[in-house]
Structures are given as structure tokens and as C-alpha cells.
C-alpha positions as CSV (number, residue, x, y, z in Angstrom):
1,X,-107.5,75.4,48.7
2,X,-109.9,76.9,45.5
3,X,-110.1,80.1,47.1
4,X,-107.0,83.0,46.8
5,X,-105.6,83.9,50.1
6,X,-103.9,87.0,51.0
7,X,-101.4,87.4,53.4
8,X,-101.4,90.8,55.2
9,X,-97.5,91.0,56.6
10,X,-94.6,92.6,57.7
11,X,-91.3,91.1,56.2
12,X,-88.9,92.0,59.7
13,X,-91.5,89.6,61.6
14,X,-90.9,86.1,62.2
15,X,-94.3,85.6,62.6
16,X,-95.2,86.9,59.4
17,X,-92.2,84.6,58.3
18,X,-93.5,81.7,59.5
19,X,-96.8,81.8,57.5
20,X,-94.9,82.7,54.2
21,X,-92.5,79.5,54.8
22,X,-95.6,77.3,55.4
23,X,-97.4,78.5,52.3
24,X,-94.4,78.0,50.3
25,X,-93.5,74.6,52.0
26,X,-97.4,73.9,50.9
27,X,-96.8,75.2,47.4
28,X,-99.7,77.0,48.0
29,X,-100.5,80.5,46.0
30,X,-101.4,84.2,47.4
31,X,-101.4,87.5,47.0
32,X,-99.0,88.9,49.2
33,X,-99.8,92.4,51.4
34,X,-96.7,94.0,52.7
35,X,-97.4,96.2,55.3
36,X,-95.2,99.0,57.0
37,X,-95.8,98.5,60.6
38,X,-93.6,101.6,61.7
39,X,-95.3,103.2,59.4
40,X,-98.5,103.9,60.4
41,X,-99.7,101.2,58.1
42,X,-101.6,99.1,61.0
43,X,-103.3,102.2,62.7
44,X,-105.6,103.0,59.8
45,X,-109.2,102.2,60.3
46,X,-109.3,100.4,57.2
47,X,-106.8,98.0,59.2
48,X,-108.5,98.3,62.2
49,X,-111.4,97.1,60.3
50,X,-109.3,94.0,59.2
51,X,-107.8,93.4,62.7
52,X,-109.0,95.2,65.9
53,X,-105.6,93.9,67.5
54,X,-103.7,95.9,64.6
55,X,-100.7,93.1,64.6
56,X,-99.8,90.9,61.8
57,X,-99.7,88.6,60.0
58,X,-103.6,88.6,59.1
59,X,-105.0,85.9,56.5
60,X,-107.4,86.8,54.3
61,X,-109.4,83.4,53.3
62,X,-112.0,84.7,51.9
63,X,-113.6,88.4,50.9
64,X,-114.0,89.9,53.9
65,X,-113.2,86.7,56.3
66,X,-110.1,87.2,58.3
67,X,-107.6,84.9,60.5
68,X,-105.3,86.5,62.6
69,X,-102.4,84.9,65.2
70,X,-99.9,83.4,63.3
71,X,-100.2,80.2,64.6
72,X,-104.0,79.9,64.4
73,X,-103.0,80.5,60.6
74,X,-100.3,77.7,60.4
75,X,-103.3,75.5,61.6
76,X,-105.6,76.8,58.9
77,X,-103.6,76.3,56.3
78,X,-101.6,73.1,57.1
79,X,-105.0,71.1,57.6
80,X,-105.1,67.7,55.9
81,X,-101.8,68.4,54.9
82,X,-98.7,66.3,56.2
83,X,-97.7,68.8,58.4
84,X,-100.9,68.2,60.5
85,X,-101.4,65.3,62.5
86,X,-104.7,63.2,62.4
87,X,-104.3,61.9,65.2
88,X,-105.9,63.5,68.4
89,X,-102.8,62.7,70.8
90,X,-100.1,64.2,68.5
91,X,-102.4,67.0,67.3
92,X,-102.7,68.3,70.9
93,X,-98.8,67.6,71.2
94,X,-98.5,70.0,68.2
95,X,-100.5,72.7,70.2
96,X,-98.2,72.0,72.9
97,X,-95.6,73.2,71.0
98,X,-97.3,76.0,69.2
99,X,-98.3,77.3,72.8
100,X,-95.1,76.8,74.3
101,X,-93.6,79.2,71.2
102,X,-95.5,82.3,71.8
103,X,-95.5,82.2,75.5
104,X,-91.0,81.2,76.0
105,X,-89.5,81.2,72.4
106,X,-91.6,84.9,70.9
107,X,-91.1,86.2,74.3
108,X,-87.4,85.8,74.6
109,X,-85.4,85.5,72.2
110,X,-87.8,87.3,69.7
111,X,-88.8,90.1,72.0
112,X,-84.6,90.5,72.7
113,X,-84.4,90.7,69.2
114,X,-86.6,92.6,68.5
115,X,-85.8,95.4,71.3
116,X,-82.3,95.0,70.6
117,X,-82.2,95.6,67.3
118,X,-84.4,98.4,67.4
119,X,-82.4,100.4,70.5
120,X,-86.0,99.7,73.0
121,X,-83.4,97.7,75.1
122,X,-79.5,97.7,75.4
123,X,-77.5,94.5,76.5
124,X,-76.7,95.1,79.6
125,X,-80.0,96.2,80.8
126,X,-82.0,94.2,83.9
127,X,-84.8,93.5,81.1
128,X,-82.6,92.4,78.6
129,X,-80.4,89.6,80.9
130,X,-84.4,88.5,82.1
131,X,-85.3,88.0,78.5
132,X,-81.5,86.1,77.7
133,X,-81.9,84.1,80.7
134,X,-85.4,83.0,79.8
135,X,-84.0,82.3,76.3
136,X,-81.7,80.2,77.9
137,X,-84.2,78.1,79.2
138,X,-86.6,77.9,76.4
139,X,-83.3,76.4,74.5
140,X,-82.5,73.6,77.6
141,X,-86.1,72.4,77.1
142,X,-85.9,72.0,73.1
143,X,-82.5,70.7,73.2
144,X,-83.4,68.1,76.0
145,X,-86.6,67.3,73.3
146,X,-84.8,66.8,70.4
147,X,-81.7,64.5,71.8
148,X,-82.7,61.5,69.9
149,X,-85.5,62.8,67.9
150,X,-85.8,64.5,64.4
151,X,-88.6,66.9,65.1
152,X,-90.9,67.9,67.5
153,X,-93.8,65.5,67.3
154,X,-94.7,62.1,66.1
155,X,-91.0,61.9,64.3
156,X,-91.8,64.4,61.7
157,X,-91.9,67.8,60.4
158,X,-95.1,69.4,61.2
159,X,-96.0,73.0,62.2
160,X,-95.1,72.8,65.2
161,X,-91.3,72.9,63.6
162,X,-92.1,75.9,61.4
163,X,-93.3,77.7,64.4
164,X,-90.3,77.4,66.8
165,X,-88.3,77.8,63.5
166,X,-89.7,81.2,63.3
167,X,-87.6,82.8,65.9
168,X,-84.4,80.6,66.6
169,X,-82.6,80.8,63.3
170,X,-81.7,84.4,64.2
171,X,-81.1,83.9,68.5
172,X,-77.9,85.2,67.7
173,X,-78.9,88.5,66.8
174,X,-80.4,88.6,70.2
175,X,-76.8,88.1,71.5
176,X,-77.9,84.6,72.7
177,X,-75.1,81.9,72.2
178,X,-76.9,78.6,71.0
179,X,-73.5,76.2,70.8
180,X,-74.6,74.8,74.1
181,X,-77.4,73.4,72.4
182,X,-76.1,70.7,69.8
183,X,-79.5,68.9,69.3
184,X,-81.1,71.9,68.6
185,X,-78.5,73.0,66.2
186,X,-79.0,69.7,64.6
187,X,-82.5,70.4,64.0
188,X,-82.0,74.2,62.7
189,X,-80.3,72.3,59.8
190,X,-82.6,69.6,58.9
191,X,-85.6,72.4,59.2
192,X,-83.4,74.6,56.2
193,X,-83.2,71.5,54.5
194,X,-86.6,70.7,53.8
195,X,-88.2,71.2,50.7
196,X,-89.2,74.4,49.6
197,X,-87.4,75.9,52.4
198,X,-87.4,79.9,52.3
199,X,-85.6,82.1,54.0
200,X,-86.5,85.9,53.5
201,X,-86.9,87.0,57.2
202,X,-85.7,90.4,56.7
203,X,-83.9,93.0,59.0
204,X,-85.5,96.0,60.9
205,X,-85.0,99.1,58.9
206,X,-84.9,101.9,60.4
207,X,-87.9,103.5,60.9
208,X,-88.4,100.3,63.4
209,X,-86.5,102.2,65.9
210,X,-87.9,103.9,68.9
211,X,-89.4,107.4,68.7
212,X,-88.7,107.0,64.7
213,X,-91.9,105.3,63.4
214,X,-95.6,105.4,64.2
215,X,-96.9,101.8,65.2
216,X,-98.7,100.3,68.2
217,X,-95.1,99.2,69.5
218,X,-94.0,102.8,70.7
């Protein structure tokens, strides 16, 4: 692409991580906008401006022109690329997948994370063994997808790796055993194998934490 991008991001979210792993799997350059989401940083109107929805990660492709939903931008930007598929079959597979993320990988294991971590939820709460127990199934279906394949679709790594990738590397902070899963384990480790693999996912600090910071999460 001719024109600079900037990523507008929080470095704690996976799906903010998701689009900084595909731009550096892409080798592709861009200015880089850390935000402080606990910190009020997403409740300006100058943000609100931006993104109406104040969540990140928000890609700025042009002046003025943004993208938001992280996995609308993995489709942006892997485009032509050989993460996309050409072909309309396996491209609608790929949305399969990308679907199938936000709606029973984000809102399991990374929503336990992400409440756990930040004291919103504590293990042994009704909410938290819904959200293990859904992870668990999430994990049966990619496990069952994987035995005998490399990656998700068409035999190859496209997005629709990096975008389950996004959450399940860190399932165990979630308190969510994945050893039951060998094919998916398999895959985890030919995914951080890839070329120009990053891995800078950071922790919540601790303004993340309930009644500490200012954010549209509470």
C-alpha cells in the first residue's frame, strides 16, 4: 500500500494484537497510536470523532478515512496478499472463521481474560464457569478442525489463523486448561513459527481494573 496507515491501539488487546501481527507478518509500515483505554483516552470527542463505538483497534487508511473492527481491518489489509484467498469458496470459509472468533473465541476465553485479570469476575463465579465452559467448547470445535490439517482454510495460513491466534496463546491466563486439545496446540506452534511472527501482547496494568480507570468498560 502507497498510503501511511496508522494504527489507533491498545497494547493489553488482542484485537489490537492481531492487526499489529498482521502488518508485521505483511512487512507493511505505520505509524503506531497507543491509546490508554482506562484512561479516558477513548471518551474524548476527538475519539469519538474517529470512532462513534470508542473501541479499538481503529485504522487510519487515509486522512480522515477510518476502519474500525479488527477483523474488518485484517481483511483490508491482507487483500491480494497470500493470506487472502481468491477464491470465493475459501474466502467465505475465512469469514467463517473470522465470525466464529468474535462471537465463541473473544467472548470466552478473551472476555474470561479479560474480567479475570482485571478483578470484574472471580473464578468461581456463575459467569466465569459459563464463559470457561463456553471456552471449552470453542476449543472442541478448533481441535476437531485441525486434526489432520495445518491451518484453518484451504491448507494455509491466512487471516483467519491470525484472528483465532489473537486470543488462545494466552487461554491460560483465563484459567482454561488447553492440554486436552493436542491439534490445537500443534497449531499454536506452527502460527509462532511463521515468519515475522511478533509477540508483544502485553498485560493489563493496573488502572485496567474495576472502579480504577475511566473507559467505556466500567
Amino acid at each position: 500500500m502507497s498510503v501511511t496507515l496508522r494504527l489507533y491501539d491498545y497494547a493489553a488487546s488482542a484485537n489490537c494484537y492481531k492487526a499489529r501481527l498482521l502488518l508485521a507478518q505483511l512487512g507493511i509500515a505505520y505509524e503506531r497510536v497507543a491509546l490508554d483505554i482506562f484512561d479516558a483516552d477513548t471518551l474524548t470527542a476527538e475519539f469519538e470523532r474517529i470512532n462513534p463505538a470508542r473501541s479499538t483497534p481503529v485504522l487510519e487508511v487515509s486522512p480522515g478515512r477510518y476502519l474500525t473492527e479488527s477483523n474488518a481491518i485484517l481483511a483490508y489489509l491482507a487483500e491480494g496478499s497470500e493470506l487472502s484467498s481468491g477464491e470465493p469458496f475459501e474466502r467465505a470459509q475465512v469469514l467463517r472463521w473470522l465470525l466464529f472468533e468474535q462471537a465463541d473465541v473473544m467472548a470466552t476465553i478473551g472476555g474470561l481474560r479479560f474480567r479475570l485479570l482485571t478483578g470484574r469476575l472471580q473464578p468461581d463465579e456463575p459467569d466465569a464457569a459459563r464463559r470457561r465452559a463456553g471456552a471449552a467448547d470453542a476449543l472442541r470445535v478448533i481441535d476437531t478442525h485441525l486434526s489432520g490439517r495445518e491451518f484453518f482454510v484451504d491448507d494455509r495460513y491466512t487471516i483467519a489463523d491470525i484472528a483465532i491466534y489473537g486470543y488462545t496463546p494466552v487461554a491460560h491466563e483465563a484459567g482454561i486448561d488447553t492440554h486436552p486439545y493436542p491439534a490445537f496446540e500443534a497449531w499454536l506452534r506452527r502460527i509462532a513459527a511463521q515468519p515475522n511472527h511478533i509477540n508483544d501482547l502485553d498485560a493489563y496494568p493496573p488502572n485496567a481494573s474495576l472502579q480504577i480507570g475511566r473507559s467505556i468498560y466500567g
